[in-house]
C-alpha angles and dihedrals in degrees: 000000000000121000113263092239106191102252089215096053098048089050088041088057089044093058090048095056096041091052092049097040110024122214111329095207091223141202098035117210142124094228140014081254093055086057096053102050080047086054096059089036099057094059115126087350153104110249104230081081106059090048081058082050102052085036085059091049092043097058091045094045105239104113082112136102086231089039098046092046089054107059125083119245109242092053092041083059087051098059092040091049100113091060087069129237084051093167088065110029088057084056092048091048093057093045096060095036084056083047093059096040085065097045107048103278106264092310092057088056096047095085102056129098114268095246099050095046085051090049082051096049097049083050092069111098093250105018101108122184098275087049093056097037089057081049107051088040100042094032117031094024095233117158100252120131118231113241119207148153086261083063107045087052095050094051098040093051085058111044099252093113146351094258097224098074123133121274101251099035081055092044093054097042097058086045092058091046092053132065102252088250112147091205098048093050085053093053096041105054085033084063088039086053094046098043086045089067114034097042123352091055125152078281092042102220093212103175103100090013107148086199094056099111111098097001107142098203087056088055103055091031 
């Protein structure tokens, strides 16, 4: 069963962090693509590598689905080395590019309902639930709401959940508790993203923080 997640509190929060941070702008890329390579690249890593990574593959003008299922691996790893885990990623990249080849390319998905591209997606060796789910948000612009370890700590800080639910029941909750509104699930896991790491971090640093009323790690720090 998902979590009941007050409606209220979790837009409250929303408002907060738009008001301190201002649009993030997120996911940038310059195509869906581009998000989707983005998507394989960010796992288990800080962002700023993987921009070093697609800027690789842009100058040597591979940040395409022709251009990705043309390289050889072990030079496509190369390029992508500074995202981390580049053996596996460049595996994971292919999978997914040879995913999209039989299926149409992007344009060839699109058409297809939100919960069976997500069952798809999931179907591809390397594409977990929080992958797909920045895909099919951030790509494909589905209503699905991202679910991350920045968002576990932040509810969880502040009541709205356990913290250690299942993907999916978490997923859902969250869901139920929001207006189905695409543009409102980017910007709010993008402001989750960006307070996570500038304030609420694993060693929360609460002083400044614009989210402190009603925190319950700041009351007992």
């Amino acid at each position: 069963m998902p979590p009941r997640i007050p409606s209220k509190s979790l837009l409250s929060i929303y408002r907060r962090l738009l008001a301190a941070h201002g649009p993030r702008h997120w996911w940038p890329a310059e195509s869906r693509f581009e998000v989707l390579v983005g998507a394989v690249l960010t796992q288990n890593t800080a962002w700023s590598n993987v921009e070093k990574a697609i800027g690789n593959l842009k100058q040597a003008g591979l940040l395409s689905l022709d251009g990705l299922l043309g390289e050889a691996p072990d030079e496509l790893a190369a390029l992508i080395r500074p995202a981390g885990y580049f053996n596996v990623k460049a595996a994971r990249l292919g999978n997914l590019c040879r995913f999209l080849r039989r299926h149409g390319d992007i344009d060839g998905l699109a058409g297809l309902d939100t919960a069976l591209l997500r069952q798809r997606l999931l179907g591809v060796n390397g594409v977990g639930p929080e992958t797909a789910d920045d895909i099919l948000l951030y790509a494909f612009e589905r209503p699905v709401f991202v679910i991350d370890a920045y968002t576990r700590r932040i509810l969880s800080r502040y009541g709205l959940i356990a913290g250690d639910e299942p993907y999916e029941s978490l997923r859902l909750g969250i869901q139920e508790a929001l207006p189905e509104d695409v543009a409102l699930f980017n910007e709010y896991h993008a402001l989750i993203v960006h307070h996570s790491k500038h304030f609420c971090k694993v060693k929360a640093l609460c002083p400044g923080c614009p989210l402190g009323r009603g925190c319950k790690r700041r009351m007992v720090s």
